[in-house]
C-alpha positions as CSV (number, residue, x, y, z in Angstrom):
1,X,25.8,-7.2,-26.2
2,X,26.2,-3.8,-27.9
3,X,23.6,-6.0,-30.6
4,X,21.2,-6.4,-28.0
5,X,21.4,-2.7,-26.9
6,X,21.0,-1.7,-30.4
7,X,18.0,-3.9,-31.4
8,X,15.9,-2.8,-27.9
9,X,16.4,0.7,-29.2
10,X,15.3,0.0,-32.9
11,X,11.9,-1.4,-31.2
12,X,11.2,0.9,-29.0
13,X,11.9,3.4,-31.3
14,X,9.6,1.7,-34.3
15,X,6.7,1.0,-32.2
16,X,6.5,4.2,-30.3
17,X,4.6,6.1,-32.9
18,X,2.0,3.4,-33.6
19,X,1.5,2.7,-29.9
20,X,-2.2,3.2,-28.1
21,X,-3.0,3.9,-24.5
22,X,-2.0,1.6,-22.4
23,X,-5.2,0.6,-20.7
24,X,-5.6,-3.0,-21.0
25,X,-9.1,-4.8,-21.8
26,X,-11.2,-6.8,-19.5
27,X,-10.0,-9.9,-17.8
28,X,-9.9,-12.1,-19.2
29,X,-8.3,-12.1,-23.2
30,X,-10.0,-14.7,-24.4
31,X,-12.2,-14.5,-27.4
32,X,-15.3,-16.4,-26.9
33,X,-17.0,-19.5,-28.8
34,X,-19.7,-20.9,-27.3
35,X,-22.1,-19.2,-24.6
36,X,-24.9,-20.7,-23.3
37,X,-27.1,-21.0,-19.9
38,X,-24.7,-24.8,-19.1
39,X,-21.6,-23.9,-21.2
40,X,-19.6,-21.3,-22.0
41,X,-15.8,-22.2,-23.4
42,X,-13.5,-19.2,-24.4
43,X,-10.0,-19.9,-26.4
44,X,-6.8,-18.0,-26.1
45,X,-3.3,-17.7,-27.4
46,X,-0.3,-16.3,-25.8
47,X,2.9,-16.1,-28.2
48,X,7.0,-14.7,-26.4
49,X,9.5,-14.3,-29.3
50,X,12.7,-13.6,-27.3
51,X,16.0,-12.8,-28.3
52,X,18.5,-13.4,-25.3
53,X,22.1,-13.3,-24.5
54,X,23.6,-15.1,-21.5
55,X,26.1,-17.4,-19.9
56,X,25.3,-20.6,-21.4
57,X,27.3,-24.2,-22.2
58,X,29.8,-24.4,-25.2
59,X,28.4,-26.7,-28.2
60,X,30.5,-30.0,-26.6
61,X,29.3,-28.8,-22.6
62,X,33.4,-28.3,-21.6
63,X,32.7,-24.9,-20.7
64,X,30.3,-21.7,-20.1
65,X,30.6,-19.4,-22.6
66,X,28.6,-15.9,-24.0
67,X,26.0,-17.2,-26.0
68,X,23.2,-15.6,-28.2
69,X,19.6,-17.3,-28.8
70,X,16.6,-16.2,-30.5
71,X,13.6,-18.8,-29.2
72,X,9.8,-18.8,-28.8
73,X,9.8,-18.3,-25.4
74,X,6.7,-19.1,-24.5
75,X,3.7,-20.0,-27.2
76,X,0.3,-21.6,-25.0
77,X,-2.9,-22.3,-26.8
78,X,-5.7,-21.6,-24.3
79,X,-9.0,-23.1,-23.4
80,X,-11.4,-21.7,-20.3
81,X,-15.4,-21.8,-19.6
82,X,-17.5,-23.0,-17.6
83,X,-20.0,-26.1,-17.6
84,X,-23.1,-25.9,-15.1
85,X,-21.6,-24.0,-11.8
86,X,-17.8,-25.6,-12.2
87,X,-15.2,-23.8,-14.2
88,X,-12.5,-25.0,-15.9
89,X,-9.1,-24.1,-17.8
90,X,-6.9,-26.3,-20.0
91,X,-3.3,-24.9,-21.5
92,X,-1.2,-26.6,-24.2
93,X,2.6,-25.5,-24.0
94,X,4.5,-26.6,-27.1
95,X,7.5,-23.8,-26.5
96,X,11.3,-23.5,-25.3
97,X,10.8,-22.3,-21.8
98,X,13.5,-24.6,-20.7
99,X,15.9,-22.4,-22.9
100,X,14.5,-19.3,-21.7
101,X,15.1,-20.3,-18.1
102,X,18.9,-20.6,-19.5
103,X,19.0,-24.5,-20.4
104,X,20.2,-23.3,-23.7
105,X,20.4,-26.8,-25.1
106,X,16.8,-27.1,-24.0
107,X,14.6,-28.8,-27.2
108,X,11.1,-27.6,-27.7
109,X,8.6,-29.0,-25.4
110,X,5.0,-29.6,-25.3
111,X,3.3,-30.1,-22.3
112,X,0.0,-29.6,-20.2
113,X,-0.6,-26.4,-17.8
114,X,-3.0,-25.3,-15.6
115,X,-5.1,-28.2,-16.8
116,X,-8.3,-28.0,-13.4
117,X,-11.7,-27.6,-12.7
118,X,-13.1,-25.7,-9.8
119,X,-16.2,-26.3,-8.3
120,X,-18.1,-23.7,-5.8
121,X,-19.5,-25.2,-2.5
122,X,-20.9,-22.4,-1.2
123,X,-20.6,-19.0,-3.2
124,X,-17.1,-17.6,-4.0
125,X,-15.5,-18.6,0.0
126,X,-15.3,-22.0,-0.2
127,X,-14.4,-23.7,-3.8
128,X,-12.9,-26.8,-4.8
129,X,-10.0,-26.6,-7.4
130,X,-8.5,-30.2,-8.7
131,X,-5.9,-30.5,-11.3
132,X,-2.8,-29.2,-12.5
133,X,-1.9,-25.6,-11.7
134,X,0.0,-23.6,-9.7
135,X,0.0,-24.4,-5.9
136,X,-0.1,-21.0,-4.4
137,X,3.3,-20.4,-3.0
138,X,5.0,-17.2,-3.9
139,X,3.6,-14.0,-5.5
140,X,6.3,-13.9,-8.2
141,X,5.6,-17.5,-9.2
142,X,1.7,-16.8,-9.2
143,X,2.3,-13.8,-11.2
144,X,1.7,-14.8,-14.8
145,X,5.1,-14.7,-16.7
146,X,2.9,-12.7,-19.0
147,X,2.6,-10.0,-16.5
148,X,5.8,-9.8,-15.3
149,X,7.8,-6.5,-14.8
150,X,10.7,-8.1,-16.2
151,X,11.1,-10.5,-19.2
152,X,11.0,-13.3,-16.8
153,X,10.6,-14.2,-13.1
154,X,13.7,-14.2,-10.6
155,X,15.4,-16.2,-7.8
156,X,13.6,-15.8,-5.2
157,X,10.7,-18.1,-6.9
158,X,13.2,-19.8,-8.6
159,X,14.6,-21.7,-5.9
160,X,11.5,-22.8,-4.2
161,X,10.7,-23.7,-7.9
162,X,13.7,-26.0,-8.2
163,X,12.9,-28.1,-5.6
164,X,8.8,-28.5,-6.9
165,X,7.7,-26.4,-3.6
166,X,6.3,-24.2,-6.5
167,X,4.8,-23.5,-10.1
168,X,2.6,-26.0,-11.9
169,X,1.7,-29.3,-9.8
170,X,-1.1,-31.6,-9.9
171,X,-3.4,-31.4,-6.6
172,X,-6.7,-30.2,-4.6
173,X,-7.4,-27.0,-2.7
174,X,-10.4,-25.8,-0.8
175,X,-10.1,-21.7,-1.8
176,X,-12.0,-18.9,-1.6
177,X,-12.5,-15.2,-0.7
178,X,-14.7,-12.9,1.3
179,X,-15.7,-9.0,1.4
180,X,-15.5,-8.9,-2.3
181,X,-11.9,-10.2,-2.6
182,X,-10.3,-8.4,0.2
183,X,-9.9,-12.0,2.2
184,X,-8.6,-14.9,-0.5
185,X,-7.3,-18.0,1.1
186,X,-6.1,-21.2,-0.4
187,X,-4.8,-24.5,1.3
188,X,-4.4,-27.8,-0.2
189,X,-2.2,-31.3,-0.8
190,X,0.1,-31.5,-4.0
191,X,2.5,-33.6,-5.6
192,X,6.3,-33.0,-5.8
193,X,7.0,-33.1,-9.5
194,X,11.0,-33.3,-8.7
195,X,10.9,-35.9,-6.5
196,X,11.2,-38.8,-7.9
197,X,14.2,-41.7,-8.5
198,X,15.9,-42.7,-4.6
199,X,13.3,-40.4,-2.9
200,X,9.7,-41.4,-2.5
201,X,6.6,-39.5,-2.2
202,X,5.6,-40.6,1.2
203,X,3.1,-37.8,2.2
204,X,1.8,-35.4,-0.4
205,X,3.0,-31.6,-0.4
206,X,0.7,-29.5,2.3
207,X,0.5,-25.6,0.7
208,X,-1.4,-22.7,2.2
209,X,-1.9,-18.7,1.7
210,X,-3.4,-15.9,2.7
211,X,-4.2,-12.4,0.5
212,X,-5.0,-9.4,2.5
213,X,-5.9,-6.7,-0.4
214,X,-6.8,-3.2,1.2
215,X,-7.2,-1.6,-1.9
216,X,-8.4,-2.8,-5.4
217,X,-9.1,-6.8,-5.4
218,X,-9.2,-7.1,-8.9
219,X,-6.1,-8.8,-10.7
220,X,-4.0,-8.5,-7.3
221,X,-0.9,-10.9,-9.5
222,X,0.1,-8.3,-12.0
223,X,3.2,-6.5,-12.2
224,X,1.7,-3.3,-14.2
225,X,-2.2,-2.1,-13.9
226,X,-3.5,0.7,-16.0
227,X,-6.3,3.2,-14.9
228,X,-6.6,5.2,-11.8
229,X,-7.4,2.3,-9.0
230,X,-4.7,1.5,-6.3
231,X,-3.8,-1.7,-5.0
232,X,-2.2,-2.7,-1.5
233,X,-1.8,-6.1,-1.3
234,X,0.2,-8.4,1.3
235,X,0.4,-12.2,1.8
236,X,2.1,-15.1,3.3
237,X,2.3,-18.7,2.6
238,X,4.0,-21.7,3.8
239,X,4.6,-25.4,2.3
240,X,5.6,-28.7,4.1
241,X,6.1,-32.3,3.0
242,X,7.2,-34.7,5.6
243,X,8.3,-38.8,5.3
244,X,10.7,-38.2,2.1
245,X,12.0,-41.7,2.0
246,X,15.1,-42.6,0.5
247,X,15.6,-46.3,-1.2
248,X,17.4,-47.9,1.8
249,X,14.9,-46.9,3.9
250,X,15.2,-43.9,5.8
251,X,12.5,-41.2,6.0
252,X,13.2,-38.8,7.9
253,X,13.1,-36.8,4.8
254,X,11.3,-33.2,4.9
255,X,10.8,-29.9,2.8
256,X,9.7,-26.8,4.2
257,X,9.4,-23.1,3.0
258,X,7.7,-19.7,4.4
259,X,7.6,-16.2,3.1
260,X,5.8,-13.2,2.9
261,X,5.5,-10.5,-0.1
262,X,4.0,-7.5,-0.4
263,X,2.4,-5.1,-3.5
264,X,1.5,-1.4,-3.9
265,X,0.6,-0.4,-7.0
266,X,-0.8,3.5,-7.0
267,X,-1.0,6.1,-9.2
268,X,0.9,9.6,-9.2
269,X,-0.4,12.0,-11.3
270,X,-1.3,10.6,-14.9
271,X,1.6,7.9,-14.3
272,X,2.0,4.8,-12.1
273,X,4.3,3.3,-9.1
274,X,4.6,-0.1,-8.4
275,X,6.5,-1.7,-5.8
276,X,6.5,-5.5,-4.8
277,X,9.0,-7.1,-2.8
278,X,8.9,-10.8,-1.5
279,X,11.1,-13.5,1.0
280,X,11.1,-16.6,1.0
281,X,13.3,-19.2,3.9
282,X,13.7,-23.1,2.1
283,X,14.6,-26.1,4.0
284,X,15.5,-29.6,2.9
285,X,16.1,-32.4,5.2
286,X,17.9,-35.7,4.1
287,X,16.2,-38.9,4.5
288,X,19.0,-39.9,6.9
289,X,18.2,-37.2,9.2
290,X,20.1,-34.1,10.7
291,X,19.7,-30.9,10.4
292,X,17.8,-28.9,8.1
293,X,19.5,-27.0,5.2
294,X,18.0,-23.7,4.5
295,X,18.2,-21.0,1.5
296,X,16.8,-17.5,2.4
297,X,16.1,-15.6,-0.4
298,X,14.2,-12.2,-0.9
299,X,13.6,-9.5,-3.6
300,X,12.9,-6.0,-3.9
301,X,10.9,-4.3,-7.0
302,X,9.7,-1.2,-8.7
303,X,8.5,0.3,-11.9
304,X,7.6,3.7,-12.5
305,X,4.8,3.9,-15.6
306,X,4.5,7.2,-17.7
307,X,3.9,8.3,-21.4
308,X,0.2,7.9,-21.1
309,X,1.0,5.1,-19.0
310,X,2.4,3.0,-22.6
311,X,5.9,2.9,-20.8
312,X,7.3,1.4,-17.7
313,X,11.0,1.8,-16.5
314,X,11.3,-1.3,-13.9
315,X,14.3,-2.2,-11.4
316,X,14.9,-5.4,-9.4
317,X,16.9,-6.7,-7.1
318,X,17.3,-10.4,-5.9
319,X,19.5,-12.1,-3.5
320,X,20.2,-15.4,-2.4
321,X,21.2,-14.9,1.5
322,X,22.5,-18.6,2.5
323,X,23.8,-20.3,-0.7
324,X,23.6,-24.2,0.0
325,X,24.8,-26.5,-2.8
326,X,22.2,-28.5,-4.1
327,X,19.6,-26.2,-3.3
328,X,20.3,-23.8,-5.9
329,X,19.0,-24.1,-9.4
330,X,21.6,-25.4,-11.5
331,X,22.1,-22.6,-14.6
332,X,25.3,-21.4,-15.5
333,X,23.9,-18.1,-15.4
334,X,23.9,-18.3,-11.3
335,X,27.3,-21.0,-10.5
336,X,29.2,-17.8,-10.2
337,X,27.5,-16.1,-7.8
338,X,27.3,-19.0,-5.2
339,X,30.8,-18.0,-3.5
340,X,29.8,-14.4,-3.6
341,X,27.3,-12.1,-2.7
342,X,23.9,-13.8,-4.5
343,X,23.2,-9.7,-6.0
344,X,21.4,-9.6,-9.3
345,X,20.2,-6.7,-10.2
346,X,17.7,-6.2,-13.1
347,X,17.4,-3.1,-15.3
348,X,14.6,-2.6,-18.2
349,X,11.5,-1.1,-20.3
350,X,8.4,-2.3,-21.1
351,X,6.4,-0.6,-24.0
352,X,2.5,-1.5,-23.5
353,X,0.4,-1.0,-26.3
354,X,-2.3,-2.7,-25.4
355,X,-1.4,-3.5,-21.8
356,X,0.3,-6.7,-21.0
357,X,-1.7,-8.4,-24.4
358,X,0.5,-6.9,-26.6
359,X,3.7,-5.5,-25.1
360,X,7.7,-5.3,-25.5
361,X,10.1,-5.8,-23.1
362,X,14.1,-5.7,-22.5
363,X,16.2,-5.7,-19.8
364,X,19.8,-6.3,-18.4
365,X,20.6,-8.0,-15.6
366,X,24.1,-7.6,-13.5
367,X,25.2,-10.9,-10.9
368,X,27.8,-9.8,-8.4
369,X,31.3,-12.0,-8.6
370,X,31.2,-12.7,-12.0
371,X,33.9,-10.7,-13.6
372,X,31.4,-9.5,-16.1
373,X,29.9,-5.9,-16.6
374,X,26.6,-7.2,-17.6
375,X,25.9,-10.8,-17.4
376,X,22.5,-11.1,-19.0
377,X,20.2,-9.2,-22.0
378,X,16.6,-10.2,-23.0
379,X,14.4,-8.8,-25.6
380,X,11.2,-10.1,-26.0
381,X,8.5,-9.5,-27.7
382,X,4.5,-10.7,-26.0
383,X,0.5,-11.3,-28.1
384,X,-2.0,-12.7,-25.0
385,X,-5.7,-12.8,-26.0
């Protein structure tokens, strides 16, 4: 750990000096190829180097042990445009996000995100999107993890996550907003990419939310904005999935989540104060029947940015209120914490020099009841264009 303390220092240290103003460019980083009256297509990269100790399992899985891994993170090529009225985004993962999430025997994978075309219907409040993307449940999860105020998201996405009641899904939504963004609404059906084996997609997932945004309505899923606008942003979202069938039969079967979050992002001076805070309630029924089982989960945020607005101090808290076995994901980073409280607490810096395109963070994070003084450290390094 003392390692991981040192090395944070060394490159906050080394960049400091070279480091511009924070104010990021225009939405969005991609550089352009082709632009033309029928087709415009724009290419991307987004690269996460990250150094990381944590809990993880010993080289034959007996036991959890300390362990230390350097990994790409994240590494995406990106493709976005636009062909007649529809636009459309494609994303090629071929990273270790598995092993950032703490599956530290976790290969490289390469996969397909946020692979969907949206078509407009009439003007930007009623759109079509079809594909694979995020369904829109939960601020944190539809914050990029590029734009994160820590090095990665938390629990309280994390559980609806486990259970495929968020993140990236394949389905259609009818979207849109009104009064120039301060309105957005999406609803739609999706699949549950963790169902699968004894229980049976019966009826596809049904996902809604709402965005009220009484300030700035520009890049409302961002954990750090640069300039002089303000954002106050609140929402609430809900997700249900009925029939889940088991194989002898029974399907009675259902999943269900709420929450609500919240976003203020304002600045003080010539420095910045963010605070976001989110809860979420997530229910499984078994095929059989009975009653439902639900985890309640909520989180509580802030980051102060200063230095020209290049550096952000950032704190977080996330606890898992009911702690039902089985509906907790299954890291070794978070079996100790089931008895006891649910606290973890995150602590870190994020040096922007170019805001969130080209950025370093760190942080430590603290779980209550494991016997440890720090139980987590993450360094990572981020290049989004």
């Amino acid at each position: 750990m003392r390692a991981l303390l040192a090395t944070t220092l060394l490159a906050f240290i080394a960049l400091a000096p070279v480091a511009t103003h924070g104010i990021e460019p225009p939405d969005p980083p991609k550089v352009t190829v082709v632009d033309t009256e029928d087709f415009v297509l724009k290419v991307g990269m987004r690269m996460q180097p990250r150094l990381s100790f944590s809990k993880g399992l010993s080289a034959d899985e007996s036991e959890v042990v300390w362990r230390r891994d350097f990994m790409i993170a994240r590494s995406r090529l990106k493709l976005a445009g636009k062909m007649a009225n529809a636009k459309f985004s494609f994303e090629w993962r071929f990273d270790g996000t598995g092993r950032g999430a703490g599956l530290v025997n976790e290969a490289l994978a390469t996969a397909v995100e946020n692979m969907y075309i949206q078509w407009p219907l009439a003007g930007p409040e009623f759109q079509v999107r079809a594909g694979l993307y995020d369904q829109p449940f939960s601020r944190d999860r539809l914050t990029s993890d590029s734009k994160q105020m820590g090095v990665d998201r938390g629990i309280v996405s994390g559980t609806a996550s486990f259970l495929g009641m968020a993140d990236n899904v394949i389905g259609v939504d009818l979207r849109g907003s009104v009064a120039d963004g301060r309105y957005w609404y999406a609803v739609g059906v999706f699949d549950n990419r963790t169902i699968e084996g004894p229980l049976q997609n019966q009826m596809p997932m049904i996902v809604g939310r709402v965005d009220l945004n009484l300030g700035s309505s520009k890049n409302v899923y961002r954990d750090a904005h640069f300039g002089d606008d303000s954002w106050y942003s609140i929402g609430g979202n809900f997700n249900y999935q009925s029939k889940l069938e088991d194989d002898a039969g029974n399907d009675e079967g259902e999943n269900s989540a709420f929450g609500f979050d919240g976003m203020i992002d304002v600045p003080v001076n010539e420095m910045r104060v963010l605070v976001r805070g989110e809860v979420n309630s997530i229910g499984v029924k078994a095929p059989t029947g009975g009653d439902t089982v639900r985890n309640n989960v909520w989180m509580l945020g802030g980051g102060w940015l200063f230095w020209d607005q290049r550096l952000q101090a950032i704190v977080r808290f996330d606890q898992i209120l009911t702690k039902e076995e089985g509906l907790i994901p299954d890291l070794p980073f978070l079996e100790d914490i089931i008895d006891g409280s649910g606290n973890i607490m995150m602590v870190g810096l994020n040096l922007y020099q170019m805001g969130h395109n080209l950025k370093i963070q760190g942080d430590l994070s603290f779980a209550s009841g494991t016997g440890d003084s720090v139980d987590r450290g993450r360094l990572q390094a981020q290049i989004d264009f």
